[in-house]
N, C-alpha and C positions, 0 to 999 in steps of 0.2 A: 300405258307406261305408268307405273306407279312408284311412288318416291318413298324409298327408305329416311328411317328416322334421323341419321345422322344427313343426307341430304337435304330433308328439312331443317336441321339445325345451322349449316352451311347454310343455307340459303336464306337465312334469316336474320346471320349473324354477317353474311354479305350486305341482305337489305338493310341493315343498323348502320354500318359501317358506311354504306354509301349514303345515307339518310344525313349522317352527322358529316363527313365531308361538304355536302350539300350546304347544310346550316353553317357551317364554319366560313367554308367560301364565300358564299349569300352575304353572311353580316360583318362580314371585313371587306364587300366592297361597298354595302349601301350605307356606311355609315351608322353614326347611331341615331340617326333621324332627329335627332334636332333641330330646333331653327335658332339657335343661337346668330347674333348678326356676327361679323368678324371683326377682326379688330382693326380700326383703319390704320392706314399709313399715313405718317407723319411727317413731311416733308417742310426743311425751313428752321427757321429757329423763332420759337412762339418767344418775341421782347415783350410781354406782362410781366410773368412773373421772374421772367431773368431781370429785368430795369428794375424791378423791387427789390430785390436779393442784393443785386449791386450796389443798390442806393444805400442798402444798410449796412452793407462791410464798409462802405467810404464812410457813413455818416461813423459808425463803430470804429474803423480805422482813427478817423479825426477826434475823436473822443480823446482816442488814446494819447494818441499827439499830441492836445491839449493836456492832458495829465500829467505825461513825461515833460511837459516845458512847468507845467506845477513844481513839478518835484526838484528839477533843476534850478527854477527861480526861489524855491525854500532853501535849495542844498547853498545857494551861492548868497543869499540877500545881503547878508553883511558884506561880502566884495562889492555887489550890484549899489550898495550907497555909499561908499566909496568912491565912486568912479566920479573922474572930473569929465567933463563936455564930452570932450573928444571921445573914448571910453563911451560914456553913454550913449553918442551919437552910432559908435562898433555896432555895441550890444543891440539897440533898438532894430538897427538894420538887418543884424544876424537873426533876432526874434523873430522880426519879419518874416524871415523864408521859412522855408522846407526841411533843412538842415537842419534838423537838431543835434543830433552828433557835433557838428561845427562851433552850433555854440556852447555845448558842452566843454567841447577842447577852447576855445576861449575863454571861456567861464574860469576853465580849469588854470588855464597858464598864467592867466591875472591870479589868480589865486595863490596860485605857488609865487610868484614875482611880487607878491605883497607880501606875502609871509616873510618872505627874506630880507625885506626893508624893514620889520618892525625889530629894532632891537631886542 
């Protein structure tokens, strides 16, 4: 039996076709042969570098706080020496805390309540 030309061409352009199938299949299932390690899992919460992080928004937070109580005791100082005992004793207490809003608005209503005694 002998093979026409166009049979050999069939039959070659078959073997090509089954060849690169092959290859396609093959290297999409062995990978690309790397040995790359993988990437581990992470389980937990790593407190290094969160407890640094944290410590510097509070230490940065308090900064500010200190600032804004600057800026309140510039905006008020002429009330702030003003003020008899009692008044002082407010204010030191209000400084004290956490509040600053609070002593803003204190700051503030001494301030308006003087203004209106002075003739």
């Amino acid at each position: 039996m002998t093979l026409t030309r166009n049979q050999l061409t069939l039959l070659g352009v078959l073997a090509l076709i089954i060849a690169m199938v092959m290859f396609v299949g093959g290297s999409g299932f062995s990978g690309c042969g790397c040995t790359h390690d993988p990437r581990p899992i992470v389980l937990g919460i790593d407190a290094g570098p969160g407890e640094a992080e944290i410590n510097a928004r509070l230490d940065g937070a308090l900064q500010v706080g200190e600032a804004r109580a600057a800026q309140i005791d510039l905006k008020f100082r002429d009330d702030v020496a003003a003020f008899d005992e009692r008044q002082a004793e407010e204010y030191r207490a209000l400084r004290g805390g956490d509040d600053l809003e609070a002593t803003a608005r204190y700051l503030s209503a001494w301030s308006t309540e003087r203004r209106r005694a002075i003739p």
